[in-house]
Backbone bond lengths (Angstrom), bond angles and torsions (degrees), N, CA, C in turn:
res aa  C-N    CA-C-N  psi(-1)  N-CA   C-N-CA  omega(-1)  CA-C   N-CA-C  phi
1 X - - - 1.450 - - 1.536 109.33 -
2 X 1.217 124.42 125.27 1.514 127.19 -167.19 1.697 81.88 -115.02
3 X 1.447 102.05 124.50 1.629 149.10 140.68 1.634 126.99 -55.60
4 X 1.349 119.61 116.98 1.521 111.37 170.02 2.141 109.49 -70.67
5 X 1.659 81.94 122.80 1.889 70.70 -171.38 1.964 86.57 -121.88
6 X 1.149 109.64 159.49 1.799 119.07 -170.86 1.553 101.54 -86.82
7 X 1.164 117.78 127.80 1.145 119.33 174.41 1.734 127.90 -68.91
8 X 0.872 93.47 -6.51 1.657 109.45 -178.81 1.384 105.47 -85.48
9 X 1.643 111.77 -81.53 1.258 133.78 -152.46 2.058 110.72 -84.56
10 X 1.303 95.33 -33.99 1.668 118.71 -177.53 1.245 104.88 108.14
11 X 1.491 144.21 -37.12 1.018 152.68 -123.31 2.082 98.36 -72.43
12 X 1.389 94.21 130.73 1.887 90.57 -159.25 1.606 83.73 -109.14
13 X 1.316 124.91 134.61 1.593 154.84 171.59 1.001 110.91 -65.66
14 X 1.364 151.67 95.04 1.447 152.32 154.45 1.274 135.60 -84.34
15 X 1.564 98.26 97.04 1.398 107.85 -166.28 1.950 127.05 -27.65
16 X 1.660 89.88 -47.22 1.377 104.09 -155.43 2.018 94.78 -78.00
17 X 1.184 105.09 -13.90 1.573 96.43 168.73 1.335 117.45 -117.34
18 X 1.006 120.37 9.60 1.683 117.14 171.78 1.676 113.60 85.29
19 X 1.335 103.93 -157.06 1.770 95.54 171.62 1.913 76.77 -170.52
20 X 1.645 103.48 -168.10 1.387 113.60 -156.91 1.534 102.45 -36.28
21 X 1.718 112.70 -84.25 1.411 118.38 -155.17 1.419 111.80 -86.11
22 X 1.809 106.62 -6.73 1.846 120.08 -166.20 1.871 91.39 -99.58
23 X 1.905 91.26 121.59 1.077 114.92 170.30 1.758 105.73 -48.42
24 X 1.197 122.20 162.85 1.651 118.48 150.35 1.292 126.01 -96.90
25 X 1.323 93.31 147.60 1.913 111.13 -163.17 1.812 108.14 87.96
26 X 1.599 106.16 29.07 1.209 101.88 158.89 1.575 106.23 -127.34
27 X 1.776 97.63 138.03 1.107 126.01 163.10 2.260 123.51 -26.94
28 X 1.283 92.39 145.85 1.687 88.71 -178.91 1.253 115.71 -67.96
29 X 1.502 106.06 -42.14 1.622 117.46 163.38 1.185 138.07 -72.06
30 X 1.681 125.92 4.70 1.304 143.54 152.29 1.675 120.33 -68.42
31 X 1.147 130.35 -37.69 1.333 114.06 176.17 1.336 109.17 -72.38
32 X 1.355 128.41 -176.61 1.944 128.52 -166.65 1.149 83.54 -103.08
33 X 1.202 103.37 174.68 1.656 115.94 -169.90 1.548 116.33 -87.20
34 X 1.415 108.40 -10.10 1.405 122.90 173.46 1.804 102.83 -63.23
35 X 1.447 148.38 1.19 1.084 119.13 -112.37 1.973 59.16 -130.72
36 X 1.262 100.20 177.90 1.692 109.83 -160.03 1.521 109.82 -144.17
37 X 1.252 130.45 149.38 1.451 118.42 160.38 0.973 142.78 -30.60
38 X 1.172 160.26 19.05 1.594 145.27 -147.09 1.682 124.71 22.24
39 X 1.516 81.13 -37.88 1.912 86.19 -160.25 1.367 94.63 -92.74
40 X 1.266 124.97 -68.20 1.830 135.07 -170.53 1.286 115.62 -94.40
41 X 1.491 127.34 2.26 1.149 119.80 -168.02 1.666 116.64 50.46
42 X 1.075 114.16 22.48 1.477 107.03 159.50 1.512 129.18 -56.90
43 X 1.347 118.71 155.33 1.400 113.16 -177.54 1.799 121.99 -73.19
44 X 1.129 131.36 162.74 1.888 116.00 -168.45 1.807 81.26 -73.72
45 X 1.068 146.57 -22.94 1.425 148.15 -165.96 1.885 97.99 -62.14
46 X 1.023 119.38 -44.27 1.542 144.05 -177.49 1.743 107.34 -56.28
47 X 1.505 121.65 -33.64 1.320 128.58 -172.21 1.633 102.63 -85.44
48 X 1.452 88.35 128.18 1.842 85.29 164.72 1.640 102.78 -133.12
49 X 1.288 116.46 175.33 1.349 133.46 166.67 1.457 120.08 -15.76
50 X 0.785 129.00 110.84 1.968 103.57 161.70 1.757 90.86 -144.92
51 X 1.767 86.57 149.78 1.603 92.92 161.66 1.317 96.18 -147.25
52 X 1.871 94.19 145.19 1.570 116.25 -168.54 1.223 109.15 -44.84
53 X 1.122 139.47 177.20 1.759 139.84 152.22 1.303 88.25 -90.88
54 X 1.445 156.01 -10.95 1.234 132.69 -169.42 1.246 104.28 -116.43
55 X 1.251 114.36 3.18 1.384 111.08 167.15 1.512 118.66 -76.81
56 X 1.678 116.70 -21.39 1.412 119.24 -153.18 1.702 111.66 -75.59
57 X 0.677 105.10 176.02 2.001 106.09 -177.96 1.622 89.38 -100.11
58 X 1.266 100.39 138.07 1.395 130.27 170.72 1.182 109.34 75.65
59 X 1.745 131.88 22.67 1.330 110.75 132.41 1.528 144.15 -102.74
């Protein structure tokens, strides 16, 4: 499962718990694009892909 994580700061977005002003169980592509990191104030433009290594099957 690939996570929006901030390219700056690291800070990884979890849908199922939300983040400052984003309810949980909302989508990465539901807040406006104005909407910022929590941690660094980075822009949502700043988040890319990541998936855990401990998420993967067979480790």
């Amino acid at each position: 499962m690939q996570t929006p994580r901030c390219s700056i700061c690291g800070h990884v977005r979890d849908e199922k718990t939300g983040d400052a002003d984003v309810p949980p169980g909302t989508a990465f592509e539901d807040p406006s694009d104005d909407w910022r990191c929590p941690v660094c104030l980075a822009e949502k433009s700043r988040f890319t892909p990541f998936v855990s290594p401990l998420a993967r099957p067979g480790l």
